[in-house]
N, C-alpha and C positions, 0 to 999 in steps of 0.2 A: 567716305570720299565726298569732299566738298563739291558746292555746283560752281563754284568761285564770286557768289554772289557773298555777301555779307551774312555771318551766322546770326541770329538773334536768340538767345536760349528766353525762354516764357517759364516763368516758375510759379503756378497757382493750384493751388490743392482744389479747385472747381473746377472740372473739366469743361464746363458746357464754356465759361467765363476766357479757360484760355483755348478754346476754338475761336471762340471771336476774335480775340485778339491774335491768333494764327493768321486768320483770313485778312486780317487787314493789314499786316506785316507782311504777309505772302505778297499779295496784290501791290505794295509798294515797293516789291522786287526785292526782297531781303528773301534768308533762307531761315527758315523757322524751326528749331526744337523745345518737344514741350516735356515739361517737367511736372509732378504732381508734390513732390515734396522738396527739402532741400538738400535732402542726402544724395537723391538722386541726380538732382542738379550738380552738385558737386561730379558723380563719378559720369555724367557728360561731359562734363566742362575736363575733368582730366584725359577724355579720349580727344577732346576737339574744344580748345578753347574758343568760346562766342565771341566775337567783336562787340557783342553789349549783351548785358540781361535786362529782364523787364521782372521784377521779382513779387512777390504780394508778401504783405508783413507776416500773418495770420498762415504758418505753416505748421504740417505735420512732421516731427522731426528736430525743426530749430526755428527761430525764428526767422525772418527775413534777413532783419537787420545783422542777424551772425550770419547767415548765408552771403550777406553782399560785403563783410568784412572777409569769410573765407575765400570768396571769390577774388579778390581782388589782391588776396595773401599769393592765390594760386597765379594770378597773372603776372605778379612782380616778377621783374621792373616795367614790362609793359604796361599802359595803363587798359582797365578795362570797365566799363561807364556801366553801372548800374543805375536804373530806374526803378522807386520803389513803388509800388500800390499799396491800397488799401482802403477798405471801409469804415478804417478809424475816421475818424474827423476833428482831434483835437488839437490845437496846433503843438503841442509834445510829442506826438505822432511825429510830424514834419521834422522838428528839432531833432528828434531821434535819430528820422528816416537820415538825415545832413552830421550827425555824429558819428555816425557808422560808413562817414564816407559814401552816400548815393550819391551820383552827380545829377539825379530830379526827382521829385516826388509827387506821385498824382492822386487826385482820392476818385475810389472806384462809385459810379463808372465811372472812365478820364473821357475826357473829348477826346478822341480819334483822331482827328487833327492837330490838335497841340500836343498828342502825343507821339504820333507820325513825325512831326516839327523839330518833336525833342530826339527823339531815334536819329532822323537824319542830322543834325547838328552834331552830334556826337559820332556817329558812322555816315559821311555820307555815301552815298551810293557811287558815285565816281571815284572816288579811294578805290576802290577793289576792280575798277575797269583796267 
């Protein structure tokens, strides 16, 4: 059961990496589920579809970038705004992360803030009021 705030699914096979990123998603008033792989992510998102993910390329399972093409197979025709991460740094990374359909790509760490920026842009908080 939802809290009717906005869901955010976090998909990062580094636990310690997506508690950070919980806390500062939480605190900006979103509702946060964390995911450790992308399979898992997947059978969240089919109990309760997120209003956005925040995903990391570098998964156990599949890769990001198939995780945010199946996610977004699962959300048609609604749309559903994927963010990707990662510690790659090449700009083919990026390219990728934009041919697989992310709607933004941060390299880890992201700023907080311009990631928060890009969250609400995409979900903002007043939608779901």
């Amino acid at each position: 059961m939802g809290s009717g705030k906005p869901l955010v699914l976090i998909v990062d096979d580094m636990p310690e990496g997506a508690q950070v990123l919980r806390l500062y998603i939480e605190e900006a008033g979103y509702e946060v589920q964390v995911a450790h792989d992308g399979l898992d992510a997947l059978a969240l998102a089919r109990v309760r579809l997120p209003a956005l993910a925040v995903c990391d390329v570098v998964l156990p399972s599949m890769l990001g970038w198939e995780l945010c093409v199946k996610l977004k197979e699962l959300a048609a025709p609604a749309p559903l705004p994927v963010i990707m991460l990662t510690a790659k740094t090449t700009d083919m990374d990026e390219i990728r992360s934009y041919e697989s359909h992310a709607d933004d790509h941060f390299r880890k760490p992201p700023d907080f803030k311009q990631l928060l920026a890009a969250i609400q842009r995409h979900v903002p908080l007043a939608a779901s009021k």
